[in-house]
N, C-alpha and C positions, 0 to 999 in steps of 0.2 A: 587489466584484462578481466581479472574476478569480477569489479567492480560492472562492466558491462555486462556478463554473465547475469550478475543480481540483479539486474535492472532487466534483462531479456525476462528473468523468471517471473518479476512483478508484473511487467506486462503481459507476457503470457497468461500468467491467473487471470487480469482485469479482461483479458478477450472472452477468456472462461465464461467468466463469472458475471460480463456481455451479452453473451450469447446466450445463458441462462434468465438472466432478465429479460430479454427481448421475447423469448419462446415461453414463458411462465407467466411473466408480470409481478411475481411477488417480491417482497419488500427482501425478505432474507439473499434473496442475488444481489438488490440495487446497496441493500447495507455492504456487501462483501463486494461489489464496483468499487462502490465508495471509498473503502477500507484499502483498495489496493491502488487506488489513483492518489490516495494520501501519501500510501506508502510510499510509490513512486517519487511524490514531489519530496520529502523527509528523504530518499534517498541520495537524491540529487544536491539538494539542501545541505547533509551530512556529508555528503564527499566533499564539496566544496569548501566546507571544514577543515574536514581532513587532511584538503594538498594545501589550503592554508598553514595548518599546524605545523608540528615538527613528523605527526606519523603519515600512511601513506593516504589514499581517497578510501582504502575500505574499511580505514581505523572509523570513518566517520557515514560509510555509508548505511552499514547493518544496523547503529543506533540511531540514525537516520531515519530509517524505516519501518522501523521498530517504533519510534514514539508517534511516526504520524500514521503509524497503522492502529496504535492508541488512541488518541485526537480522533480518528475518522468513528472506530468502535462504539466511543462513549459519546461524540454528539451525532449519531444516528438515531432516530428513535424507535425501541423498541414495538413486537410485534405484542399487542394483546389480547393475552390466550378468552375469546367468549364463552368457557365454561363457568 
């Protein structure tokens, strides 16, 4: 039950952070899209882990989601400040 809880919240954000994309255009919403459609899949990824293992699906969902909200941060490319 947590584990769908943590997946409602990541989506939630990527509707956010959507809808801020669409209304704005700029880069820092589609890097934080991106950042939470990672997270999602690493969380899914990670559970699946998890009810593998011997702990339960959240042992492996929050580090899940946590390394592919990593992965998404660092190959997104930076905005560059034109001063």
């Amino acid at each position: 039950m947590f584990t769908a809880f943590v997946l409602f919240v990541i989506a939630a954000g990527w509707f956010v952070a959507h809808g801020k994309y669409e209304g704005s255009g700029l880069w820092r919403y589609r890097r934080m899209r991106s950042a939470f459609a990672w997270s999602f899949v690493g969380a899914i990824i990670g559970s699946s882990f998890g009810v593998a293992g011997l702990g339960t699906a959240i042992a492996g969902t929050i580090p899940g989601a946590f390394v592919g909200y990593l992965l998404a941060s660092n190959l997104m490319k930076k905005d560059i400040d034109p001063r």
